[in-house]
C-alpha positions as CSV (number, residue, x, y, z in Angstrom):
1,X,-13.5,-16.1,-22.3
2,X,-10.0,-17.8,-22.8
3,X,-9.7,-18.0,-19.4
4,X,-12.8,-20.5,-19.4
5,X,-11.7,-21.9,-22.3
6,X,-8.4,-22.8,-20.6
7,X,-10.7,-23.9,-17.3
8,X,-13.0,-26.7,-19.4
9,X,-9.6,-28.0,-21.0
10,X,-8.0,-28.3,-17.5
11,X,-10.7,-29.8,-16.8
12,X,-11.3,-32.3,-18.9
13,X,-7.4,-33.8,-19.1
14,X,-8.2,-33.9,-15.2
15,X,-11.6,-36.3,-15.3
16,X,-10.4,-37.9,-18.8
17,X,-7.1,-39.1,-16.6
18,X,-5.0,-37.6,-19.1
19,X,-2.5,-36.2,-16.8
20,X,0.5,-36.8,-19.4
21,X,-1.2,-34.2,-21.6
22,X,-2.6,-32.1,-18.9
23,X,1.4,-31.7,-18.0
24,X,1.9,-30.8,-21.2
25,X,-0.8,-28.0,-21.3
26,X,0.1,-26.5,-18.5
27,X,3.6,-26.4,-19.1
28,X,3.2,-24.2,-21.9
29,X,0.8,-21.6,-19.9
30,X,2.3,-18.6,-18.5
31,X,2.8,-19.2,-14.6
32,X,0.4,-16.7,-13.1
33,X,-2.8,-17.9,-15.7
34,X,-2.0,-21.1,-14.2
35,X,-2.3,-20.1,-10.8
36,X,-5.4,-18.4,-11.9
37,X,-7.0,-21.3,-13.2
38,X,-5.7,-23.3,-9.8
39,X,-7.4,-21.0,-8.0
40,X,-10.6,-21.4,-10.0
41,X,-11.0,-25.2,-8.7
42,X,-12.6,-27.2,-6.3
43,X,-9.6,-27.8,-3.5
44,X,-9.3,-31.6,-4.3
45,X,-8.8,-30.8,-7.7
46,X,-6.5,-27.8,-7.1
47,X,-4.3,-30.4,-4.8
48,X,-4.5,-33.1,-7.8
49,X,-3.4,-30.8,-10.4
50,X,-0.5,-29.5,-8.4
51,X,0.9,-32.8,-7.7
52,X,1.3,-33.5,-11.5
53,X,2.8,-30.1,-11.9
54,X,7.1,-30.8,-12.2
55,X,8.8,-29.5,-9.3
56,X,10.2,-26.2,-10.8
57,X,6.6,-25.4,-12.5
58,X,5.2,-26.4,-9.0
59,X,7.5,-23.7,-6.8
60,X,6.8,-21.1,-9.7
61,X,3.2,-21.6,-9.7
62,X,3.0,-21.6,-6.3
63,X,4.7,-18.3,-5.4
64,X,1.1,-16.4,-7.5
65,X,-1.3,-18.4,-5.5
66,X,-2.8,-16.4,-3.0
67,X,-1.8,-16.6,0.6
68,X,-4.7,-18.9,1.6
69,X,-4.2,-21.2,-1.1
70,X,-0.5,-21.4,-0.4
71,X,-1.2,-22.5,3.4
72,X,-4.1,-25.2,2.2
73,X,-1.2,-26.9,-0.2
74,X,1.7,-26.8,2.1
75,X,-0.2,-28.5,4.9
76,X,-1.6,-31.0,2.4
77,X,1.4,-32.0,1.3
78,X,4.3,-34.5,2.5
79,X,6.9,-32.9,4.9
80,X,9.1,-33.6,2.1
81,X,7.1,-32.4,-0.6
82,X,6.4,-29.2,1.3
83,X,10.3,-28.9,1.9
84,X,10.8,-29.4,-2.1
85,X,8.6,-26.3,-3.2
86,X,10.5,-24.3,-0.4
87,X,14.1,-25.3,-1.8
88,X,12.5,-24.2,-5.5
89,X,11.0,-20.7,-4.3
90,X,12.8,-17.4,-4.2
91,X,14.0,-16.7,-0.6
92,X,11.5,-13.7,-0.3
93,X,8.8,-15.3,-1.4
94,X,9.4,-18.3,0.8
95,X,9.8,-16.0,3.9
96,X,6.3,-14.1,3.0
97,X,4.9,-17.5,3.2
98,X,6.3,-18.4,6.6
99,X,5.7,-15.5,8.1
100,X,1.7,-16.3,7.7
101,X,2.2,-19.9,8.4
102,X,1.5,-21.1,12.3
103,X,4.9,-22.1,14.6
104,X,5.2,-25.6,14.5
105,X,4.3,-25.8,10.6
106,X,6.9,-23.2,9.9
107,X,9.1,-25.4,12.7
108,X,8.9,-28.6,10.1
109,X,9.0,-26.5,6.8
110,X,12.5,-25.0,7.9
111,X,13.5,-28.6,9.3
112,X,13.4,-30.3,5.6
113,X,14.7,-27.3,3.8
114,X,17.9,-27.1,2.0
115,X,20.5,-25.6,4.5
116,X,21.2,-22.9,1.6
117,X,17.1,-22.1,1.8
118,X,17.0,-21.9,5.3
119,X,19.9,-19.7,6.2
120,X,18.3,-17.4,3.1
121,X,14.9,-17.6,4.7
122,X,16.4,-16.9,8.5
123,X,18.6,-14.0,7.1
124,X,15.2,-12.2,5.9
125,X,13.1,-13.1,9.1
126,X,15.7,-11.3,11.3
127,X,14.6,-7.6,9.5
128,X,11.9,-5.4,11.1
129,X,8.1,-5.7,9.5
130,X,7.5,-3.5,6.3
131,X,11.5,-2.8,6.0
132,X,13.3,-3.0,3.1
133,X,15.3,-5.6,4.4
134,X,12.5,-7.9,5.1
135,X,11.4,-7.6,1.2
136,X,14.2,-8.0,-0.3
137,X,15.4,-11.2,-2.1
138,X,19.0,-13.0,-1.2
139,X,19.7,-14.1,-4.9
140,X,21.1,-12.1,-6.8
141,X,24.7,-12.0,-9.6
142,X,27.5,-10.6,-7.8
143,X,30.7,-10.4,-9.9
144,X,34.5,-9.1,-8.7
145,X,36.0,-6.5,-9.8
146,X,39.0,-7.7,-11.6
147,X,37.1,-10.3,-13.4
148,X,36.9,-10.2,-17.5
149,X,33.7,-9.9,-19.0
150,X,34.1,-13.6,-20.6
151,X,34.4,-14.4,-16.6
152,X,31.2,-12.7,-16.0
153,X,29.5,-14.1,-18.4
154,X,30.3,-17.6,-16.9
155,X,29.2,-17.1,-13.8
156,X,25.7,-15.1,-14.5
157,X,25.8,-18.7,-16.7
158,X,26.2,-21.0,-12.9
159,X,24.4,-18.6,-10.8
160,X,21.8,-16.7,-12.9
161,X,19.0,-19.5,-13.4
162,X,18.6,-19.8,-9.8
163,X,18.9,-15.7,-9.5
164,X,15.7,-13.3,-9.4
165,X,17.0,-11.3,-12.5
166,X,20.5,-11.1,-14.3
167,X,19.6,-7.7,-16.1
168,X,22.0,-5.9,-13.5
169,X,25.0,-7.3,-11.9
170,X,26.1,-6.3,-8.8
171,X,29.9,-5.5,-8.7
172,X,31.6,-6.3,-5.0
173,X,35.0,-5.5,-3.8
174,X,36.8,-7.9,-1.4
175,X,35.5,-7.2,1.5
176,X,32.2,-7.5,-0.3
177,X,30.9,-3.6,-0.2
178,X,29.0,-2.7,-3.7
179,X,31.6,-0.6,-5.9
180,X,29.5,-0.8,-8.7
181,X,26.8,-2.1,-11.2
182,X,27.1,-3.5,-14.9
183,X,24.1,-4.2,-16.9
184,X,23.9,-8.1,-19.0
185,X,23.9,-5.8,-22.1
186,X,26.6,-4.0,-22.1
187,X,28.4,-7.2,-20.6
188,X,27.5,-8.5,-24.4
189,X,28.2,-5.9,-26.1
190,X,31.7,-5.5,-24.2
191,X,35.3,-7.3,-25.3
192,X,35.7,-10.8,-23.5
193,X,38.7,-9.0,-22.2
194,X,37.6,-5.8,-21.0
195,X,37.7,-6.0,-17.2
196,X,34.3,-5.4,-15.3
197,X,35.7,-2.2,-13.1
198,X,36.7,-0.6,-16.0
199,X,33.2,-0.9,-18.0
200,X,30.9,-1.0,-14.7
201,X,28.8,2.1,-13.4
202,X,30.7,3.1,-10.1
203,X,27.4,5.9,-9.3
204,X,25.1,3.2,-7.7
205,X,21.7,4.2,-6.1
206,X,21.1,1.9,-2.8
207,X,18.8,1.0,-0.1
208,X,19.7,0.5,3.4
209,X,18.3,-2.6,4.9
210,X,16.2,-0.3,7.6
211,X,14.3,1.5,5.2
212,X,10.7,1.8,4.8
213,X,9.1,-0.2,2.5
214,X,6.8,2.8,1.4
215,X,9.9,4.9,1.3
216,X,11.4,1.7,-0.8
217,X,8.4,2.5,-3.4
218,X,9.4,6.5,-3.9
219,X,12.9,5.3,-4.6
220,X,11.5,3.0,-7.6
221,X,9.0,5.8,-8.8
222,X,12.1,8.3,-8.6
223,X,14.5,6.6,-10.9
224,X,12.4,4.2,-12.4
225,X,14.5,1.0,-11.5
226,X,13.2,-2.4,-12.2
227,X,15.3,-3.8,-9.4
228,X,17.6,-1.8,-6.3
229,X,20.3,-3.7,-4.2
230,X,20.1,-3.5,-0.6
231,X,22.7,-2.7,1.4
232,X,23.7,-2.7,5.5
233,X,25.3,0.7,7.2
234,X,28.9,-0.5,6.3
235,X,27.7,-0.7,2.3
236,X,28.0,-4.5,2.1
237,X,25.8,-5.9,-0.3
238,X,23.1,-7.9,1.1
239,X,20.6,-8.9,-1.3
240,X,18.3,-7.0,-3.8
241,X,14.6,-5.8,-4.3
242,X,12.9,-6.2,-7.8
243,X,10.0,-4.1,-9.0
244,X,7.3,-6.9,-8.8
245,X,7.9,-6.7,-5.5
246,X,7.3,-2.9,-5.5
247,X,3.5,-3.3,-6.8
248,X,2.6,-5.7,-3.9
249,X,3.7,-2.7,-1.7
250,X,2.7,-0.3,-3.7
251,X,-1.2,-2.0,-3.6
252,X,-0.7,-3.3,-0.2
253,X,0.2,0.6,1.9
254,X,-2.8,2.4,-1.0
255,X,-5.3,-0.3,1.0
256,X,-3.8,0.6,4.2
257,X,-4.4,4.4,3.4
258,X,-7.4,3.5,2.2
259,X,-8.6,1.7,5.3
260,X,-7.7,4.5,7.0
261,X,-8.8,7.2,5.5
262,X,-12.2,5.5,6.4
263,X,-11.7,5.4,9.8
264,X,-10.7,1.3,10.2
265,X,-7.8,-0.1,11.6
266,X,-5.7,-1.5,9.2
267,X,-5.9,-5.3,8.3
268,X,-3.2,-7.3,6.7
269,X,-6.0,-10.0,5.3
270,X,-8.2,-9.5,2.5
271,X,-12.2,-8.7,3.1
272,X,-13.3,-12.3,1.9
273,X,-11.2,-13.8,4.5
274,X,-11.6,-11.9,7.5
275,X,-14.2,-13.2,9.7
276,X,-17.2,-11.0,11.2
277,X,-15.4,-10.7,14.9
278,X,-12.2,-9.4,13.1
279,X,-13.9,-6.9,10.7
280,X,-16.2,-5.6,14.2
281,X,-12.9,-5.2,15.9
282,X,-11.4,-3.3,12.9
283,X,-14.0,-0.8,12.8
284,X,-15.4,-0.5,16.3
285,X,-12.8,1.7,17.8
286,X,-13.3,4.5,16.1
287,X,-16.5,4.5,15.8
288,X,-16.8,4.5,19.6
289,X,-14.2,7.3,19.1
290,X,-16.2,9.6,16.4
291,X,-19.6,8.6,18.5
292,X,-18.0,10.4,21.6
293,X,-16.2,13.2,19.8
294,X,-19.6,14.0,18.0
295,X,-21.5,14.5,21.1
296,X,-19.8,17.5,21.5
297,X,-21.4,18.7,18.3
298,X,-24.9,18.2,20.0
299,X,-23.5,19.8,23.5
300,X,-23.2,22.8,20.7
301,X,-26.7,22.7,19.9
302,X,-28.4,22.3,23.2
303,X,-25.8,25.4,24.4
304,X,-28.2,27.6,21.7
305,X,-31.1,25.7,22.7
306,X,-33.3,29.0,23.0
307,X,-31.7,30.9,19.8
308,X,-33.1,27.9,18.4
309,X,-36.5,28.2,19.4
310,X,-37.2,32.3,18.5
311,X,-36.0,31.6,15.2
312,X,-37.0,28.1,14.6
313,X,-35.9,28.3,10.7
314,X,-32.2,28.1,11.5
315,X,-32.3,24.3,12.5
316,X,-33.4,23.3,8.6
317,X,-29.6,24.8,7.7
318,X,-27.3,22.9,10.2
319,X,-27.2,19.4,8.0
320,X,-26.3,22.0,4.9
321,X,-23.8,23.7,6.9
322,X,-22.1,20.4,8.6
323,X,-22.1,18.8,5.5
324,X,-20.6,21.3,3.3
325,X,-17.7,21.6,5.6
326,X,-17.1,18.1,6.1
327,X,-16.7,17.9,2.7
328,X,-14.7,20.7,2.0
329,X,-12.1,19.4,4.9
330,X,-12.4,16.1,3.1
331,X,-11.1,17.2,-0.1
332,X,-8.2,19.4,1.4
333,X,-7.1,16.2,3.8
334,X,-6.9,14.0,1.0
335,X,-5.6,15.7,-1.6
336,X,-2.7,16.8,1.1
337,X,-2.4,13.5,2.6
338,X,-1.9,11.7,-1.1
339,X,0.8,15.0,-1.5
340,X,2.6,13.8,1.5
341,X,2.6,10.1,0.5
342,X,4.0,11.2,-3.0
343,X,6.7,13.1,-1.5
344,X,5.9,16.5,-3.1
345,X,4.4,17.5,0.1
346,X,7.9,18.9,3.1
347,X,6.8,20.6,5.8
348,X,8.8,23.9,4.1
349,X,5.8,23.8,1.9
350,X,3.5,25.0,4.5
351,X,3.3,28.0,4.5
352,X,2.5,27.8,1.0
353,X,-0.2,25.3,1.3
354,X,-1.5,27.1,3.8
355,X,-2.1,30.1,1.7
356,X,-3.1,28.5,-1.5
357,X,-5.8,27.0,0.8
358,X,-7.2,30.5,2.3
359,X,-7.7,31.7,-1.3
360,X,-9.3,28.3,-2.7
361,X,-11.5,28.0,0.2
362,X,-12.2,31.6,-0.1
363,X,-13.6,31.6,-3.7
364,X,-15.1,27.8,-3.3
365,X,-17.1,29.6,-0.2
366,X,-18.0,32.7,-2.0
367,X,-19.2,30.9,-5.1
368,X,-21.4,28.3,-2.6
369,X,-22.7,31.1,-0.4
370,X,-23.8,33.1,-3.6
371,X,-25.5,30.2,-5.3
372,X,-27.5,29.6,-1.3
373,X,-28.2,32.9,-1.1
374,X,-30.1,32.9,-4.2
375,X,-31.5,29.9,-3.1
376,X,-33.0,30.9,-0.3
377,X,-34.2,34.7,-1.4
378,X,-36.1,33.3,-4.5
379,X,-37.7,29.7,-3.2
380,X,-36.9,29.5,0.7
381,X,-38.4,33.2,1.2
382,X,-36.4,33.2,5.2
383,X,-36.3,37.0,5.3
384,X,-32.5,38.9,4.1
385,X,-31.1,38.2,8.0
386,X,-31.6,34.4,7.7
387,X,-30.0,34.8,4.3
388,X,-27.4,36.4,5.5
389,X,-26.7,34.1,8.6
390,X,-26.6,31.5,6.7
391,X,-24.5,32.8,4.0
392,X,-21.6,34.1,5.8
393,X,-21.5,30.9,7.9
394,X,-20.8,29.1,5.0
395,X,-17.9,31.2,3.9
396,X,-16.5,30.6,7.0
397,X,-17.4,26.8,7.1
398,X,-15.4,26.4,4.2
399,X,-12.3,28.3,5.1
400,X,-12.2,26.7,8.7
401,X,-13.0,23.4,6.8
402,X,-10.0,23.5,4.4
403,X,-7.5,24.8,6.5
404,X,-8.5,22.1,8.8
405,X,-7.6,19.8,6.3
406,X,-4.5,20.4,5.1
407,X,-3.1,21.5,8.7
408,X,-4.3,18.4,10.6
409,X,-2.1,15.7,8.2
410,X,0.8,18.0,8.1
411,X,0.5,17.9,12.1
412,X,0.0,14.2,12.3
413,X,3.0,13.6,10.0
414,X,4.9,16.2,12.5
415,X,4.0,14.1,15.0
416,X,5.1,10.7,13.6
417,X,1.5,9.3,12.9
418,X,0.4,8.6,9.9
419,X,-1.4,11.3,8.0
420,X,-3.7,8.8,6.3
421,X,-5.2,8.7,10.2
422,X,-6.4,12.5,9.7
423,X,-8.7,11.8,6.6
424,X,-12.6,12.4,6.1
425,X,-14.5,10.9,9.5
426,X,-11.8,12.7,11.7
427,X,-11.9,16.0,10.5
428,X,-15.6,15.6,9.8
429,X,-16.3,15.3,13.3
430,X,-14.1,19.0,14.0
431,X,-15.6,20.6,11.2
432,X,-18.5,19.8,12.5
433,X,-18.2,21.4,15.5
434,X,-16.4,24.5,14.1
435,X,-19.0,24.9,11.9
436,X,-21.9,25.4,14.3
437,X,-19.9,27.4,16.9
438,X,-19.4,30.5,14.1
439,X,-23.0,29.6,13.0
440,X,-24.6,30.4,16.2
441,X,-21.9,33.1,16.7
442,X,-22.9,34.6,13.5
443,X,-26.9,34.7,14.6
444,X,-25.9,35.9,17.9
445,X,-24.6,39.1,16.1
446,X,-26.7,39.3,13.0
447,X,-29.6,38.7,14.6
448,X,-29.6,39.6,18.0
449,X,-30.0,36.6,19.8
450,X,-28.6,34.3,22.1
């Protein structure tokens, strides 16, 4: 409700003329509701309101707009306008812009930028996709090593406004390596005389430029940072990641997993703006894959074409059977696949997965096949052989099914795919075909046919 409360007001300043006042209103709102609110309006409007916005509101603002509304202001605006809210945006959120941005916009954008914001913005551009380098932000306080803490506290004064945080200094030695870290705190709390590499904390946890940026995550989740530095192979100090940044990553590789873990190929735009031609080519592959691979499961079936037909009953139980399975490999894949994201998940652990797997799948198949069995004695009436089939083909479903599911990720991530890839519609489809090969097996022997 306060959020259309805030909307009307906004609003009305805007049709009322009463931009003096509608400065004032949103000056004292928190950033990101303001972005909210931006995003709430008619385009025109949105582009009105964020001309009145001051110019260090205006970058601040900005950098919460989503990625679409970003590109419509920067192309509305003046070449030097557009250069302005570059200058006033943190260099890694100014290079997650261009890098969505087309050539010759991003050709302009850099041509009017500050030379300080360009060489930040080229310096990030130059790191691989996803790596930690390529997320990471270029300011930062630095302080020397022989400085006094009244010296510190000066400079975090100069440089800090313009710095992503100043709750941890970064301590450098000449040749510009990271010795250490001192928190603003104990800066404060610290003699003006007391020199910062006698009071700073020389056991500093680092990221190499060439990391992962879902490894990047574990590190924060380990040691519960709110910001890391970065460093190159020689240990020089070359910018910083904070933890905000960490929850974009964090929400943007669980959608990734997500996607495919559902069989679609990965997209780095939202649903809402992906156009019907992009979504058809995100999901058409495997389909066409998981069509093919499932006509082995009906090769299977037409292979016991006449077992079918003498006992006609055992045709009613394949959906059961498939389904169970697919389920039961479904629940082992993910939970193992979200293990191996974690990090609690090595390939050590194997053998131990492997075995807690045999017994779960045993008793999950057990308690199923008694619970059928019943089923089938007291309402399906097929006759004890049926039963039986039926019964013990589930067991085995089960098993196959789970120790399909752990195995296959483990393999992938062996492999160097991602595990994510061997999730639900994948092992489905070999589940599938597992299951009806020891079903007809099963009949052959029990019941003497085939």
């Amino acid at each position: 409700m306060e959020d259309f409360r805030d909307l009307d007001r906004l609003t009305q300043y805007l049709q009322a003329r009463q931009y003096t006042k509608l400065r004032q209103y949103l000056s004292e709102l928190n950033d990101a509701d303001t972005a909210v609110l931006l995003e709430r309006l008619p385009e025109e409007e949105r582009l009105k309101i964020f001309r009145i916005l001051p110019k260090d509101l205006a970058a601040d603002v900005f950098s919460y707009l989503d990625v679409e509304n970003q590109q419509t202001i920067i192309v509305s605006l003046s070449e030097r306008e557009a250069a302005s809210i570059i200058n006033n945006l943190m260099a890694d959120d100014a290079t997650d812009l261009l890098e969505e941005m087309p050539a010759n916009i991003v050709k302009k954008l850099l041509a009017n930028a500050s030379p300080e914001a360009r060489r930040d913005i080229n310096h990030l551009l130059r790191y691989p996709e996803d790596s930690a380098g390529s997320i990471m932000t270029v300011e930062y306080v630095d302080l020397k090593e022989n400085l006094t803490v009244d010296q510190a506290i000066e400079r975090i004064r100069k440089v800090g406004l313009d710095s992503e945080t100043i709750n941890i200094c970064y301590v450098l030695n000449p040749q510009r390596k990271l010795v250490g870290t001192v928190a603003l705190r104990y800066l404060l709390l610290s003699q003006g005389s007391d020199i910062i590499g006698d009071i700073m904390h020389e056991n500093v946890i680092s990221i190499n430029t060439m990391m992962d940026q879902e490894e990047v995550a574990r590190q924060f989740q380990k040691y519960d940072f709110t910001s890391m530095p970065v460093v190159d192979n020689e240990n020089r100090l070359v910018g910083i990641i904070t933890v905000d940044d960490i929850v974009d990553i964090m929400q943007e590789e669980t959608t990734e997993d997500m996607e495919k873990m559902a069989a679609i190929m990965p997209s780095d735009k939202p649903y809402m703006r992906t156009t019907v031609w992009e979504t058809y080519k995100k999901r058409i592959p495997w389909l066409l894959l998981l069509m093919v691979s499932a006509a082995f499961t009906g090769a299977i079936i037409t292979t016991f074409e006449e077992a079918l037909s003498v006992y006609a009953s055992l045709i009613a139980f394949i959906p059961m059977l498939m389904d169970t399975g697919g389920n039961a490999g479904g629940q082992a894949s993910v939970t193992v696949i979200r293990g191996l994201s974690l990090g609690e998940i090595t390939y050590r652990n194997v053998p131990v997965i492997i075995w807690k797997e045999v017994r779960v799948s045993l008793l999950c198949g057990v308690s199923l096949a008694a619970a059928n069995f019943a089923k089938l004695m007291l309402f399906d009436r097929v006759g004890l052989s049926v039963s039986l089939v039926v019964c013990v083909t589930l067991v085995a479903a089960v098993v196959l099914a789970m120790l399909v599911g752990c195995i296959l990720p483990i393999g992938a991530k062996r492999l160097g795919f991602d595990p994510a890839v061997m999730a639900s519609p994948f092992i489905t489809t070999i589940v599938d075909a597992l299951s009806l090969i020891v079903y007809f097996q099963v009949a052959s022997r029990v019941l003497g046919i085939g």
